[in-house]
C-alpha positions as CSV (number, residue, x, y, z in Angstrom):
1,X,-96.8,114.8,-171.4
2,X,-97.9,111.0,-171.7
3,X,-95.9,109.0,-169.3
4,X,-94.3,105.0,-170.4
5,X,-97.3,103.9,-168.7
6,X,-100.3,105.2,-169.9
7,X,-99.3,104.2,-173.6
8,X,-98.2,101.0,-172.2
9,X,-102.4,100.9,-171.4
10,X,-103.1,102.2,-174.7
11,X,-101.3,99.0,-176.7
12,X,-102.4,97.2,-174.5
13,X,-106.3,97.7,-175.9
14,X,-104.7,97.5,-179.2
15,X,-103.8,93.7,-180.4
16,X,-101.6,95.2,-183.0
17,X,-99.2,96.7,-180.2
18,X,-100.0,94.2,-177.4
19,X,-97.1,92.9,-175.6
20,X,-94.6,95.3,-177.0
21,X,-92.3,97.6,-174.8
22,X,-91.8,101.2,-175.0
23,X,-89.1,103.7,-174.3
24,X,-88.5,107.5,-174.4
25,X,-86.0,107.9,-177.7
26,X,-83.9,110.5,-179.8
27,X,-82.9,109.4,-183.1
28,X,-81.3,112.1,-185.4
29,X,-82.3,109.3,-188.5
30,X,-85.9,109.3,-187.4
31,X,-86.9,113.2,-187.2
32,X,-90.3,113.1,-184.8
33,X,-90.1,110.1,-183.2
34,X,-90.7,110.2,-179.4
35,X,-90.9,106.7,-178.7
36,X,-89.3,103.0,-179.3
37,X,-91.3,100.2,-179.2
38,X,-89.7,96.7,-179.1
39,X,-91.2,93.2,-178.3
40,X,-88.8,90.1,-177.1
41,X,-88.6,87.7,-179.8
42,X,-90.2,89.6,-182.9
43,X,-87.6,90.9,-185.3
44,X,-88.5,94.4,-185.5
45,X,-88.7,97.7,-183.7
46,X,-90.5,100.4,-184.4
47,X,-89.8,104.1,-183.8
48,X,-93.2,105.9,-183.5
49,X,-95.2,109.4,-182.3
50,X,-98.0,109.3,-180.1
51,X,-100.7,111.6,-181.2
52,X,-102.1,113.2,-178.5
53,X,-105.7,115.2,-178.5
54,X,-105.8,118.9,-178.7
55,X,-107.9,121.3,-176.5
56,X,-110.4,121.5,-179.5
57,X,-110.4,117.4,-179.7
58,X,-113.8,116.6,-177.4
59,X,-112.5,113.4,-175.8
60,X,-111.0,112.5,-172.3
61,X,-108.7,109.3,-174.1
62,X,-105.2,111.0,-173.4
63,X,-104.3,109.5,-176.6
64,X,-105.1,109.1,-179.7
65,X,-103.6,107.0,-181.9
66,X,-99.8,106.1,-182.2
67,X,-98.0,107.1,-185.5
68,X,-95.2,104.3,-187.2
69,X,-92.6,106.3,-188.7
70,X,-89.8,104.1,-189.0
71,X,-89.6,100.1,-188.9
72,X,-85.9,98.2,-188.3
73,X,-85.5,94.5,-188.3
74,X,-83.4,93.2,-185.5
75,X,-81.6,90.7,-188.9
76,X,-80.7,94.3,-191.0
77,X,-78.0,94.6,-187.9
78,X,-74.4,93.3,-187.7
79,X,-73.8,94.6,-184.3
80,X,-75.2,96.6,-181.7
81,X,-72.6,98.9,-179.7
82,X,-74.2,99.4,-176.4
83,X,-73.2,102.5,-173.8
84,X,-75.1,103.0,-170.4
85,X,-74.7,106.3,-169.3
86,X,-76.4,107.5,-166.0
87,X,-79.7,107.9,-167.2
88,X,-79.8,107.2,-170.4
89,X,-78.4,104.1,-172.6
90,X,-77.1,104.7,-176.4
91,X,-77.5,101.9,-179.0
92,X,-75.4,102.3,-182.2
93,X,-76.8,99.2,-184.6
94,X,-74.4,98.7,-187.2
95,X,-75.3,97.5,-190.7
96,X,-72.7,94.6,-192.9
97,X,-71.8,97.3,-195.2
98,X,-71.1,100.0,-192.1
99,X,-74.2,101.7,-192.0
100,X,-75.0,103.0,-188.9
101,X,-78.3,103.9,-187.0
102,X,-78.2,105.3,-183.3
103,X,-81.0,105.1,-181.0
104,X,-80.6,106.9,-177.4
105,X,-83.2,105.7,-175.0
106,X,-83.1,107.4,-171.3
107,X,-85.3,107.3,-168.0
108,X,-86.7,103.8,-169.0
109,X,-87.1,100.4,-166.9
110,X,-87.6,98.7,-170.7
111,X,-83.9,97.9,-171.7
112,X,-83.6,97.5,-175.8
113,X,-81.1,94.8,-174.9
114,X,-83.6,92.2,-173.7
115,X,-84.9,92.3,-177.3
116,X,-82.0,91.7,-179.3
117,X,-81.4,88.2,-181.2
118,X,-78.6,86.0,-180.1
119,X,-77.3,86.5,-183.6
120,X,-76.9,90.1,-183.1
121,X,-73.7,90.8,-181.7
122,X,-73.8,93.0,-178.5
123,X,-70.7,94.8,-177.7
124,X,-71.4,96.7,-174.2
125,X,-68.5,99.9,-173.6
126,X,-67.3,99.5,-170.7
127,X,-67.1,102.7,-168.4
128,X,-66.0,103.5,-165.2
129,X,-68.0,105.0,-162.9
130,X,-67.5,108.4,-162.4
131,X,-67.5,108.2,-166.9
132,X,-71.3,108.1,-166.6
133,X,-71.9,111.1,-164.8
134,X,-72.1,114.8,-166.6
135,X,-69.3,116.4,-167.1
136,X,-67.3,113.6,-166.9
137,X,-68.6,111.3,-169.9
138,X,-65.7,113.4,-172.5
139,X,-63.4,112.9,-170.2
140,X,-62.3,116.5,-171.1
141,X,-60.6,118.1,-167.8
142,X,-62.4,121.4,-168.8
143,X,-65.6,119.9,-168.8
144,X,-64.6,117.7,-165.4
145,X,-63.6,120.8,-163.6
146,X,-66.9,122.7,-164.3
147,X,-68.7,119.9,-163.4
148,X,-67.2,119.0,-160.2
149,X,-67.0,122.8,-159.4
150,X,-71.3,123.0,-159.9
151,X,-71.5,119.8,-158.0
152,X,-69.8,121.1,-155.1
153,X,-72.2,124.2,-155.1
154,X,-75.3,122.4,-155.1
155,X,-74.2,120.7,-152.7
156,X,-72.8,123.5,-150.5
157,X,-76.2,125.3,-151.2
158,X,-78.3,122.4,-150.0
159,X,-76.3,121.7,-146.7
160,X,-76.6,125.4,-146.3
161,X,-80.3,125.9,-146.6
162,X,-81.6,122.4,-145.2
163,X,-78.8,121.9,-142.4
């Protein structure tokens, strides 16, 4: 598995992907695409696949070319919705004529947000706290009870074997 750094390298010795940022991503609307790249101030993003060599490929370049599957102007957008979970945030972009496309990022220091137009209209949910942890995101009491219930046995488990 390529980390967010080395294909940060990789753009970086291509001019057509210099200066953009990348984050891990899970689209539903964009089948195959591991990755989001976004640059501040250019109205596009693009969702993408790195191509990675195989054992029979003879090179040592840890990849090999990235694949554009899908391209989204910033202007197609009405409003973003924006949800930060624990680890990962959710961006719901919003069309004039209701059209939705969600984009989940996680484990990423690029934010999506710092690439947005001012024209875009960024509504951020608000959570509480606790709302962004697992098990408690549904806010189901089911789902809250089994959480807290495995939380509390990892936690037993580790005072019990390192204490």
């Amino acid at each position: 598995m390529i980390n967010n750094y080395e294909i940060l390298q990789f753009m970086n010795k291509n001019k057509q992907y210099k200066g953009y940022q990348v984050a891990q991503t899970d689209s539903k609307q964009v089948p195959g695409a591991s990755h989001l790249l976004f640059k501040a101030g250019i109205d596009r993003f693009l969702f993408v696949r790195i191509i990675e060599p195989t054992r029979d490929t003879p090179t040592t370049d840890k990849i090999l070319a990235i694949e554009e599957l899908a391209s989204y102007k910033f202007s197609e957008f009405e409003t973003v919705k924006y949800d930060q979970f624990s680890l990962s945030q959710r961006y719901t972009f919003t069309r004039p004529n209701g059209e939705q496309l969600i984009v989940k990022t996680w484990v990423s220091s690029a934010t999506l947000r710092s690439a947005l137009p001012d024209k875009v209209k960024l509504i951020v949910v608000d959570r509480k706290w606790y709302n962004r942890i697992v098990g408690f995101r549904s806010k189901k009491p089911l789902h809250m009870v089994i959480a807290t219930v495995i939380y509390a046995a990892i936690i037993f488990l580790y005072f019990k074997y390192f204490f």
